[in-house]
N, C-alpha and C positions, 0 to 999 in steps of 0.2 A: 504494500500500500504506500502510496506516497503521503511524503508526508503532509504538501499542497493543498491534496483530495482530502485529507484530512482535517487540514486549516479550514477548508472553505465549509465545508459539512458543520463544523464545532461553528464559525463562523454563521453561518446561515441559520443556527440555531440558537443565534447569542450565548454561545460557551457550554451548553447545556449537554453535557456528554451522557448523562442516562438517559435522555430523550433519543442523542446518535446510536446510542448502544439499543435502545428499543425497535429504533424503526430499520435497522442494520439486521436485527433479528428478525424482525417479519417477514422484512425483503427475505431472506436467505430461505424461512420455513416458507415462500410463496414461488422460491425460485430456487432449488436444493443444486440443480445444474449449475449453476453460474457460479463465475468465480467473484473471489470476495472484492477483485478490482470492482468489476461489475455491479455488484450489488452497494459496493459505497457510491460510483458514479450513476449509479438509478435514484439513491435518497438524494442527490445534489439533485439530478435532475426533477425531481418530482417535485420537490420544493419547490424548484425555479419556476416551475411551469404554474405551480399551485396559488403562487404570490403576481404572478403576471394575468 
């Protein structure tokens, strides 16, 4: 994981890391294939999309 993808995630959730650790974990029980790159850049994404 980078650690970018990571800033911008904690970031996007104003520092709130059991919120990233929650929605990190749902991705993954909703998407068991994917890898963990993946499933941190789908919570970035979903956010983004979610706030626009």
């Amino acid at each position: 994981m980078s650690v970018s993808v990571e800033s911008k995630l904690y970031r996007l959730l104003h520092g709130d890391r059991d919120a990233a650790d929650r929605l990190i974990g749902a991705i993954r029980v909703r998407n068991p294939d994917k890898s963990e790159q993946w499933c941190w850049d789908k919570a970035i994404f979903d956010l983004e999309r979610d706030r626009h």
